[in-house]
C-alpha positions as CSV (number, residue, x, y, z in Angstrom):
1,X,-49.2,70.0,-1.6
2,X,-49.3,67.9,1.4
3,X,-51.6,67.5,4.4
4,X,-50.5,68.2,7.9
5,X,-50.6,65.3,10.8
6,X,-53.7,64.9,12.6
7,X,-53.5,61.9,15.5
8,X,-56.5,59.9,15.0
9,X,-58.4,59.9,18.2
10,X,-59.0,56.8,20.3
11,X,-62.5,55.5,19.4
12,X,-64.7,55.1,22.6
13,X,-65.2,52.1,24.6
14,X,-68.8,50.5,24.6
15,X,-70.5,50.9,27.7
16,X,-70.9,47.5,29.3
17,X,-74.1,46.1,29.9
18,X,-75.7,46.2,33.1
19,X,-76.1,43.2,35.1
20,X,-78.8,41.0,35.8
21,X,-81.1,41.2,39.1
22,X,-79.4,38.6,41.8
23,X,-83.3,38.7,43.1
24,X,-84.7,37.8,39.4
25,X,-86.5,34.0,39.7
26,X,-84.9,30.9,38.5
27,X,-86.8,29.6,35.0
28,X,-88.6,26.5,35.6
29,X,-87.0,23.3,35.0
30,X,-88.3,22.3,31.5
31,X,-90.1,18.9,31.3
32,X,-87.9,15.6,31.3
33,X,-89.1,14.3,27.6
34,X,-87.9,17.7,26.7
35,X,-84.2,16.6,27.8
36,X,-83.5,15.0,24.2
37,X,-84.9,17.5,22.1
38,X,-81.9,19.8,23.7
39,X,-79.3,18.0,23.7
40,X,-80.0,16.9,19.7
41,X,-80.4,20.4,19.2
42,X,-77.2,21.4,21.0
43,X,-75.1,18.8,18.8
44,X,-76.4,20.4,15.7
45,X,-74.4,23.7,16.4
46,X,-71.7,21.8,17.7
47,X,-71.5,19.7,14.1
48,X,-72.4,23.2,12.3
49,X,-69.3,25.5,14.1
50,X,-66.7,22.2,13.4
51,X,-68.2,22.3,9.5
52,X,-67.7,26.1,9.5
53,X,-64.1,25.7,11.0
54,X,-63.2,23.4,8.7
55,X,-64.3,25.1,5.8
56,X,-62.7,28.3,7.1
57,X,-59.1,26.1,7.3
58,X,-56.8,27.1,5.0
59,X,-57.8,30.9,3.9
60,X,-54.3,32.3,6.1
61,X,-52.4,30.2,3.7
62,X,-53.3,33.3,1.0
63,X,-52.5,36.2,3.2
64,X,-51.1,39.3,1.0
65,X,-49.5,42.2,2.1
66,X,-53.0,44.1,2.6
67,X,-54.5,41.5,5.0
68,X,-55.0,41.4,8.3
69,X,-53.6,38.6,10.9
70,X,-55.6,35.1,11.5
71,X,-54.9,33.2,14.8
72,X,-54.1,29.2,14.6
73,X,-55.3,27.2,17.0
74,X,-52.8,28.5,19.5
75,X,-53.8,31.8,19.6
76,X,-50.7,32.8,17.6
77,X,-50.4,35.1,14.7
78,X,-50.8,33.3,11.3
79,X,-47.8,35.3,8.9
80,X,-47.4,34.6,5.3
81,X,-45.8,31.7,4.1
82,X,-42.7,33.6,2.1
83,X,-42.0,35.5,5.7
84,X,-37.9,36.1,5.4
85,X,-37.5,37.3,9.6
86,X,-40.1,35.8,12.0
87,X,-40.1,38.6,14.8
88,X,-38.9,37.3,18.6
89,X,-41.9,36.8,19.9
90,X,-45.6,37.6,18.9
91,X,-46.5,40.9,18.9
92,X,-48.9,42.5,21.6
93,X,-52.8,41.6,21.6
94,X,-53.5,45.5,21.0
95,X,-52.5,44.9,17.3
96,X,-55.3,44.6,15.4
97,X,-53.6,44.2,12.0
98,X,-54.2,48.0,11.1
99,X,-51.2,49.1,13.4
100,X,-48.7,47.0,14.7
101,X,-45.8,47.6,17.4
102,X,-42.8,49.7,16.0
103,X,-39.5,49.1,17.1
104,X,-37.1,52.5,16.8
105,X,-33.2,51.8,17.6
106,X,-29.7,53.2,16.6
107,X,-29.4,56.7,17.4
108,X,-32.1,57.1,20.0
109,X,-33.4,59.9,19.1
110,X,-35.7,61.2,16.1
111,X,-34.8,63.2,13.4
112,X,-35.7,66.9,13.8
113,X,-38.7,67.7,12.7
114,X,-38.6,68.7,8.8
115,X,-39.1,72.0,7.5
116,X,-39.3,72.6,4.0
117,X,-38.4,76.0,4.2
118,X,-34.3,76.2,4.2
119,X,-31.9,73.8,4.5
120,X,-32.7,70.3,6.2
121,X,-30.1,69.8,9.3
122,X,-31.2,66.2,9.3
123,X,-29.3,65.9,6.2
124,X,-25.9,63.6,7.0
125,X,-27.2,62.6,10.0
126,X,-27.9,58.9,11.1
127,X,-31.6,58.1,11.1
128,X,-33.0,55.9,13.7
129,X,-33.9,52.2,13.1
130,X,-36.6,51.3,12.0
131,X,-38.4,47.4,12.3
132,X,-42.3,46.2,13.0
133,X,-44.8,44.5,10.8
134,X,-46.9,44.3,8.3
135,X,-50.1,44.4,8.0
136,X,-50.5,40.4,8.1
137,X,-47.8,40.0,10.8
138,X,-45.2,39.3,8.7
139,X,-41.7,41.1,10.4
140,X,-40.6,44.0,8.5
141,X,-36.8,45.6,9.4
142,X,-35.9,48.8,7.4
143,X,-31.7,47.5,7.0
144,X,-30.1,50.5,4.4
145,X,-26.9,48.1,4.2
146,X,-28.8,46.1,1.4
147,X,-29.1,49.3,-0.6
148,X,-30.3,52.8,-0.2
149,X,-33.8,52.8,1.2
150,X,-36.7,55.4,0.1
151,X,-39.4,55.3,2.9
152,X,-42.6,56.6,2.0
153,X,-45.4,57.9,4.8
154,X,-48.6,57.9,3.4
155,X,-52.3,57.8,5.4
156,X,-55.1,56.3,3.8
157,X,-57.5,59.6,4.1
158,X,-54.8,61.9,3.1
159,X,-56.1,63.2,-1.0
160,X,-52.5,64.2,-1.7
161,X,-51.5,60.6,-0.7
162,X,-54.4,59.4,-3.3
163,X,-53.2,60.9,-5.9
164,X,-49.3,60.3,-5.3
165,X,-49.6,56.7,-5.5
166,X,-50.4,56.5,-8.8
167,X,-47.0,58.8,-9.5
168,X,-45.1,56.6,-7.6
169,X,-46.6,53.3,-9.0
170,X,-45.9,55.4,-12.8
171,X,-42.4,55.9,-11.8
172,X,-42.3,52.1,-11.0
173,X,-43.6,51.5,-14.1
174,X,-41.5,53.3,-16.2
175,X,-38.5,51.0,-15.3
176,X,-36.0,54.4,-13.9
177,X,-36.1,53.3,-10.3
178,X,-32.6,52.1,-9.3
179,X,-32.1,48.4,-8.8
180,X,-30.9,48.5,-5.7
181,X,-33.3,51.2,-3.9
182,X,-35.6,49.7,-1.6
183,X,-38.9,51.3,-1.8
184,X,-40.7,50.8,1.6
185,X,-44.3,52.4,2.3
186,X,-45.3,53.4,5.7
187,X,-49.1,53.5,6.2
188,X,-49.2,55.9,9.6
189,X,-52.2,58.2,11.1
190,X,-54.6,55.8,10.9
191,X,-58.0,56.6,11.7
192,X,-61.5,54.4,12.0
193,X,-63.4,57.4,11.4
194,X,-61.6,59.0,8.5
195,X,-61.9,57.8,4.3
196,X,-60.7,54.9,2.7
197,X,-60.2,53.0,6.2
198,X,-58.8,50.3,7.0
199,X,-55.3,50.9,5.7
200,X,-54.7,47.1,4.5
201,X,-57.6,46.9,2.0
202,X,-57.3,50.8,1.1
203,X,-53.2,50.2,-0.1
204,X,-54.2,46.9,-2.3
205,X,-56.9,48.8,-3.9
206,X,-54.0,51.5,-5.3
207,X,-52.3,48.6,-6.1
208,X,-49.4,49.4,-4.0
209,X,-46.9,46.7,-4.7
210,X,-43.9,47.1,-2.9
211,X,-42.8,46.2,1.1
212,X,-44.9,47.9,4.1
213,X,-44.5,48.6,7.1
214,X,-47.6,49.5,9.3
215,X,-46.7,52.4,11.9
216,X,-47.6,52.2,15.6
217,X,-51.1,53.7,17.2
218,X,-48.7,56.3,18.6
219,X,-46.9,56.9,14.3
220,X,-43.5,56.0,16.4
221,X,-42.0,55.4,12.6
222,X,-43.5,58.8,11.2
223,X,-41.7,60.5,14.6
224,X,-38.9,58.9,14.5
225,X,-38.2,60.4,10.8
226,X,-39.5,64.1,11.8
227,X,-42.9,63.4,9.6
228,X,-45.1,67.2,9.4
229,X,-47.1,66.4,6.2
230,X,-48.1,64.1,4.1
231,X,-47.3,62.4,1.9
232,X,-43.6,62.4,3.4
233,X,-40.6,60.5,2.0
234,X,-37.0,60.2,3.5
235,X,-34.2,58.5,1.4
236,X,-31.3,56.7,3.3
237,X,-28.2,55.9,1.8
238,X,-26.1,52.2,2.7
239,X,-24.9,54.1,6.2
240,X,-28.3,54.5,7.1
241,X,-27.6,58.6,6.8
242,X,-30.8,60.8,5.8
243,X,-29.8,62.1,2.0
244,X,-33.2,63.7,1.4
245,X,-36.5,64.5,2.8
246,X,-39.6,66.1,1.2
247,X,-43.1,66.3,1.9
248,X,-46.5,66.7,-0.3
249,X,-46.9,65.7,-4.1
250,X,-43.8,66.1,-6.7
251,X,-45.3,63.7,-9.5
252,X,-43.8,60.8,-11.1
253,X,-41.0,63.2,-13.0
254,X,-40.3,65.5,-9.5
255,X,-39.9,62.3,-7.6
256,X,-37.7,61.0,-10.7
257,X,-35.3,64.5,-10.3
258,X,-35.2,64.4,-6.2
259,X,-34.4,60.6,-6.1
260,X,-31.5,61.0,-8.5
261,X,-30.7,64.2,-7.2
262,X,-29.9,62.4,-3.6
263,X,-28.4,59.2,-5.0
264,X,-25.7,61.1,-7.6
């Protein structure tokens, strides 16, 4: 069973407030032996924000692949300290750490869309490319010439992607994935208003332990592979050619059968 695709719709912009009256009166002046009451009073929040910065120092340090970014200093995006490819340049203000910039190169086009009715033409052909980040930054970049790669779509509100987690963490467990598949999850349709949000605290509560990648606002990733349901896994062999699609639950023994099925 699977669920079909549902874009998450933009969430509204608060209204902004109105402005004050230019004709409203100025406050009176308060009295002089008032003056050093104020400014005591002022450099007690001052010492109290440096206290709380201080205190706060340190935490990004312990950033897992379900957090979201931090910001030095700098303004710039605070990644993880085992980080293997720090991306060009920082990614886009928009990303709030729930969905992150996708980058889709190679063939230029996506993968028709599947259908799991007949035979799949994408299988043979060359899937796009596939890099971004995850959830705390970090640069992600799919590259099927380290070993086959098994990308798996899932959305955090999605029940069918609930209960295929634990299958897939039970296959994991039971020591038959190949050594040199790379497992990659894709958290895509994200949506504020929808269960188990936000995506980065929802996929360490399943425990999910291998890579992620978080998809775009606009699921460029999910396109790019021809998602229509979820859950939705595609399996690339070393040329980066689509051996397998499927979409919806198969279990921990289906997904055993269709992974060695498209790797024999």
């Amino acid at each position: 069973m699977s669920n079909k695709p549902n874009r998450p719709a933009k969430p509204s912009r608060p209204s902004a407030r109105s402005a004050p009256s230019s004709g409203a009166p100025l406050p009176p002046a308060p009295p002089k032996r008032n003056l050093l009451w104020l400014w005591v009073g002022l450099g007690a929040v001052v010492v109290l924000a440096l206290g709380f910065a201080v205190l706060s120092s340190g935490d990004d340090a312990d950033l897992s692949v379900g957090s979201v970014p931090g910001t030095d200093q700098s303004g710039s995006v605070v990644t993880t300290a085992d980080q293997t490819a720090a991306p060009d340049e920082a990614p886009p203000d928009e990303a709030q750490g729930e969905v992150w910039p996708v980058t889709v190169t190679g063939t230029g086009t996506a993968l028709e869309a599947f259908d799991s009715e007949g035979t799949d033409p994408a299988i043979g052909q060359t899937a796009p490319t596939l890099s971004g980040y995850t959830f705390d930054g970090s640069a992600v970049a799919i590259d099927p010439s380290k070993g086959p790669v098994m990308l798996v779509y899932l959305a955090h509100w999605c029940p069918h992607c609930n209960r295929e987690i634990p299958e897939l963490l039970a296959w994991k467990a039971s020591g038959a994935v190949p050594a040199d598949l790379q497992v990659v999850a894709v958290t895509t349709a994200v949506d504020p208003t929808r269960p188990n949000y936000p995506p980065s605290k929802w996929i360490v509560d399943m425990q999910w332990t291998w890579p992620v990648l978080a998809d775009s606002q606009t699921q460029d990733a999910a396109v790019a592979m021809g998602l229509t349901s979820y859950p939705f896994v595609v399996i690339l062999d070393t040329d980066g050619k689509v051996l397998t699609r499927w979409g919806g639950e198969k279990g921990a023994d289906g997904i055993q059968q269709a992974v060695d099925a498209a790797l024999a």
